[in-house]
Structures are given as C-alpha cells and as structure tokens.
FINUDREN-788555 format. One record per residue (C-alpha): residue in one letter; x, y, z. Coordinates in steps of 0.5 Angstrom, whole numbers, plus 500, padded with zeros to 3 digits. Layout:
N
resn;u;v;w
A;X;Y;Z
...
end
This chain:
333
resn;u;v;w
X;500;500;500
X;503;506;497
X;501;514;500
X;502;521;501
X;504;523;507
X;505;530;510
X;511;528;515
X;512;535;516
X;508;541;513
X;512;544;506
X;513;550;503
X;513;547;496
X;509;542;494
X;514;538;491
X;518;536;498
X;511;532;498
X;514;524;497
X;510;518;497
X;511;512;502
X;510;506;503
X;505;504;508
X;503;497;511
X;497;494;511
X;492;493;517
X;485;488;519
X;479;493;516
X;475;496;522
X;469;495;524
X;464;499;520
X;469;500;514
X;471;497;507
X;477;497;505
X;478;500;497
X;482;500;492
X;483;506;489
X;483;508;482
X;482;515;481
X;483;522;486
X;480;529;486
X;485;535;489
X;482;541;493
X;483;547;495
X;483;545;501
X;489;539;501
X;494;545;498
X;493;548;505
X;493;541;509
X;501;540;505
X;503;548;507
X;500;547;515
X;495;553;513
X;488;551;514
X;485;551;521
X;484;544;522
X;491;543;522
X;492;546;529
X;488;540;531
X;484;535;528
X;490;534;522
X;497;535;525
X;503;531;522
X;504;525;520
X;498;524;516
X;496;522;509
X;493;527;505
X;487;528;500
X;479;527;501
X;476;525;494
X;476;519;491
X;474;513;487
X;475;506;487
X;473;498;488
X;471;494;495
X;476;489;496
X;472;488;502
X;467;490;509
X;467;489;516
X;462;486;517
X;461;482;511
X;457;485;506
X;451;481;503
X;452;478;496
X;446;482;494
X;449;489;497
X;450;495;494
X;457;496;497
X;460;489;497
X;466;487;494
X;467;489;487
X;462;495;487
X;464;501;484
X;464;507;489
X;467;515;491
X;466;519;496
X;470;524;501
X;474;522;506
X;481;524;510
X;487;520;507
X;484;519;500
X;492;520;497
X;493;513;497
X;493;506;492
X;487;503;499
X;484;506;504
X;480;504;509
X;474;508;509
X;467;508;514
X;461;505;510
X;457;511;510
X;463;515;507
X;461;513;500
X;456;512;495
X;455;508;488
X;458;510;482
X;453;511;476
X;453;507;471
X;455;512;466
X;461;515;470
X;468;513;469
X;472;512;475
X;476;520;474
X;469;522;473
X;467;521;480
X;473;521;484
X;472;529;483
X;465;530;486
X;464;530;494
X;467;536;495
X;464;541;491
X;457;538;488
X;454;538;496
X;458;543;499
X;456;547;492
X;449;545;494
X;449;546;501
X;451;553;500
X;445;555;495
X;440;552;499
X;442;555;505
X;442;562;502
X;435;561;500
X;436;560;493
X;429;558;490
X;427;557;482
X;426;563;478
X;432;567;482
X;438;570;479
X;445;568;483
X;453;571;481
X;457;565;481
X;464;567;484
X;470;564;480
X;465;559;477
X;470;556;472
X;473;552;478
X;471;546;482
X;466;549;486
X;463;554;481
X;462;549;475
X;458;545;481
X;454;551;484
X;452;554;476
X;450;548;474
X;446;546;481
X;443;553;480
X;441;551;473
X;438;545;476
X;434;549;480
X;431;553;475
X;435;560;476
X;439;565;473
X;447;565;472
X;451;571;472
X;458;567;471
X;465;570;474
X;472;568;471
X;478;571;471
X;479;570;463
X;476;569;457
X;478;561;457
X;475;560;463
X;469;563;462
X;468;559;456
X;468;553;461
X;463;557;466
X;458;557;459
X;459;550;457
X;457;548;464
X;451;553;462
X;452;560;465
X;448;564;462
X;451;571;462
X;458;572;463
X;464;577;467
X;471;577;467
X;472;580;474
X;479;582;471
X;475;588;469
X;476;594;472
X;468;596;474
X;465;589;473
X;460;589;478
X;456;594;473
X;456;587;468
X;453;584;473
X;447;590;475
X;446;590;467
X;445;582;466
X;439;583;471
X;436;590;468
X;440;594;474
X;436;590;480
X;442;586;482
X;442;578;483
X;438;575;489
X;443;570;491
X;452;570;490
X;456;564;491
X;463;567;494
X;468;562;495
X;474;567;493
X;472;573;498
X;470;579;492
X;466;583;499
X;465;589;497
X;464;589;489
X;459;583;491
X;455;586;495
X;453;592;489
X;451;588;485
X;445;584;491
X;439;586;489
X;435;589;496
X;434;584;501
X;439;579;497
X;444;573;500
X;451;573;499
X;454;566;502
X;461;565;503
X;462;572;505
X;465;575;511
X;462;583;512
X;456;585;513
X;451;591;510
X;444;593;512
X;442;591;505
X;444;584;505
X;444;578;507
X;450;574;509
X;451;567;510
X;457;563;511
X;457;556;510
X;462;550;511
X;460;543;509
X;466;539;513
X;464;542;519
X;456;542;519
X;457;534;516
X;461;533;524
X;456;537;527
X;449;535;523
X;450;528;519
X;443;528;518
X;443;535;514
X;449;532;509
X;444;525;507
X;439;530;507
X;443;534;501
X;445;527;498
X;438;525;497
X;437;531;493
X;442;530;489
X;442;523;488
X;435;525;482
X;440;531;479
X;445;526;477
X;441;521;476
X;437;526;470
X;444;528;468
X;443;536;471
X;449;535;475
X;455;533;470
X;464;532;472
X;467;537;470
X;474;533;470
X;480;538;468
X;484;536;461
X;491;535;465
X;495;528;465
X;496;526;472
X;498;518;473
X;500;516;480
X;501;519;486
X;508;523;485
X;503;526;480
X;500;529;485
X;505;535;487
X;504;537;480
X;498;538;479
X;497;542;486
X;502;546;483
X;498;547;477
X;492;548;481
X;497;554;486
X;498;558;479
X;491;557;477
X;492;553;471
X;486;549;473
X;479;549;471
X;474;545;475
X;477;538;477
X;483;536;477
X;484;529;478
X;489;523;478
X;489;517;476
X;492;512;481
X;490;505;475
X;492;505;468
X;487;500;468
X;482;505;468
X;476;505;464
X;473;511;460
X;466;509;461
X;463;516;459
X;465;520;453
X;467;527;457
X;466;534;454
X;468;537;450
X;471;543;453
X;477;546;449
X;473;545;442
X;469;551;445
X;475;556;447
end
C-alpha cells in the first residue's frame, strides 16, 4: 500500500513524497477500497503547507493527504451480502480524509455508488463540490426563478453551483478571470458571462438582470464588496464574511455542518441523488494528464497557479475504463 503523506507541513508541494504504508484488519463499519482515481482540492494545498485550521487540531503531521475518490470494494466488515450495493467489486466514490492513496479504509457511510455511466475519473471529482456547492445555495434560499452570481465559476466548486443553479431553474451570472474559463462557465450552462479582471465589472452584472441586481451570490473566493453592489434588495451573499443592512450573509462550511449534522448531509444527498441521475449534474474533469500518486505534486502546483478549471483529478490505475464520452471542453475555446 502506497500513500501520500504529510511528514511535515512543506513550502513547495514538490517536497511531498509517496511512502509505502502496511496493511491492516479492515475496521468495523468500513471496507476496504482499491483506489482507482482522486479528486484535488483547494483544501488539500492548504492541508500539505499547514495553512487550514484544522491543522492546529484535527489534521497534524504524519497523516495521508487527499479526500476524494473513486475505487472498487475489495472487501467490508462485517461482511456484505452478495446482493448489496456495497459488496465486493461494487464501483463506489466518496470523500474521506487519507484518499491520497492505492487502498483506504473507508467508513460504510462514506461513499455511494458510481452511476453507470460515469468513468471512475469522473466520479473521483465530485464530493467535495457538488454538496458543498448545493448546501450553500439551499442555505441562501435559492429558489427556481431567481438570479444567482457564481463567483469563479469555472473552477471545481462554481461549475457545480452553476449547474445545480441551472438544475433548480434559476439564472446564472457566471464570473471568471478569462476568457477560457468563461468559456468552461457557458459549456456547463451559465447564462451571462463576466470577467472579474474587468475593471468595473459589477456593472456587468446589474446589467444582465436589467439594473435589479441578482437574488443570491455564490462567493468562494472573497470578492465582499463588489458582491454586495451587485445583490439585489434583501438578497443573500453566501461564502462572505461582511455585512451590510441590504443584505444578507450566509457562511457555510460542509465539513463542519457533516461533523455536526450528518443528517442534513444525507438530507442533501437524497436531493442529488434525482439530479445525477437525470443528468442535470454532470463531472467537470479537467484536461490534465496526472497518473500516479508522484503525479500529484503537479497538479497541485497547477492548481496553485490557476492552470485548473474544474476538477483536476489522477488516476491511480492504468486500467481505468472511460465508460463515458467526457465533454468537449477545448473545442468550444
């Protein structure tokens, strides 16, 4: 068993190295998964360099890095039942700490089935952005009909946000730094398009909703004070940090409401279960060519430098199938 451990919080991802790791009896209430393909997040740049705020408790050195995944059941405890969804040989992905890795241990509740239509690099991108991405819009209030600014929407999060958006029948003011990424933003169905590199863009935005301003902005990069000129009266900024009388601020963290509210997490999860199935939610599976753990330094770096629109994900297994034809995104830039 091969893994990506943290030894030691670094300043270049580059110092990251894999290790081999022994095996061990599979807990009680886990199986054990072969890993065929991992998602990168934001989140796991700042785990390596000691810069997220779980590491001053909950994530100190030496741990295994990474959360997303995709693989196969080799195997549960307790035994699965031959009929079961979760028995061995079941395709599944899910979202749990130590993903950087060729097998992990993963609790039963930690994962779900991989549609039949999806590869397994598909899936490995999307547990920590389609719910987290759905969580927050719900919590803002989103309703169909509505107007909502999705914040740096060609990246993993804000491909997920404008097409949940899309899928509740609202509006979608997408917001990228380039033309490329916007690009991305209108393949994954934004309506109206920004370049936040713009000097005076928020007047794009009041212009696309004929000077009314949107109902709800989807902010996981922090643009306060621009965002907030462009809500409309009595609107909901979530992901923000400031407040103003004319507004409404929502902050909203997946991880932590998951430790503190399970239930509101399978709650969201049996909403999105309809959507991928109907195909409203699709991977957004960026165009990079990262095999193998050592692979995975790279693409963190090329996430750094903002080389990446949505998911960036690598592949564990050069046996993994392409199930899927994925989109076509660079024919349309």
């Amino acid at each position: 068993m091969k893994a990506l451990v943290v030894d030691k919080f670094v300043n270049n991802y580059d110092e990251l190295k894999v290790t081999e790791l022994g095996h061990h009896d599979v807990p009680y209430g886990h199986a054990l998964v072969q890993v065929k393909a991992v998602g990168l997040t934001f989140v796991d740049l700042l785990y390596a360099r000691g810069k997220h705020q779980n590491n001053r408790s909950l994530h100190t050195p030496p741990f295994t890095l990474g959360s997303e995944f995709s693989g196969v059941i080799l195997t549960t405890n307790p035994p699965a039942l031959p009929l079961s969804s979760f028995s061995p040989g079941a395709r599944v992905y899910g979202s749990y700490l130590g993903a950087f890795a060729t097998h992990i241990y993963v609790p039963l509740s930690s994962f779900s089935k991989i549609p039949s239509s999806w590869s397994f690099q598909e899936a490995a991108g999307i547990s920590s952005t389609l719910p987290v991405s759905y969580g927050a819009l719900k919590r803002a209030g989103l309703e169909k009909g509505q107007s909502v600014l999705v914040h740096a929407a060609a990246g993993g999060l804000g491909l997920m946000a404008v097409q949940v958006a899309k899928a509740l029948g609202c509006t979608v003011v997408a917001t990228a730094s380039t033309a490329s990424k916007l690009a991305v933003a209108k393949k994954f169905g934004a309506d109206y398009l920004v370049n936040y590199s713009d000097e005076g863009w928020e007047k794009r935005v009041l212009e696309a909703t004929n000077g009314e301003g949107v109902d709800v902005v989807y902010d996981p990069v922090g643009l306060v004070d621009q965002s907030l000129r462009c809500l409309s009266t009595g609107g909901a900024s979530c992901l923000l940090v400031s407040l103003e009388e004319r507004a409404v601020i929502i902050g909203y963290r997946y991880g932590e409401t998951h430790r503190r509210n399970p239930e509101e997490t399978r709650a969201i999860w049996e909403t999105l279960e309809p959507m991928i199935a109907n195909g409203d939610v699709k991977p957004t599976v960026y165009d990079g060519d990262f095999k193998g753990l050592e692979s995975i330094p790279r693409a963190m770096q090329d996430m750094a430098d903002r080389k990446v629109w949505g998911k960036a994900v690598i592949t564990l297994d050069d046996q993994v199938e392409n199930s899927r034809k994925k989109v076509d995104i660079r024919a349309n830039i």
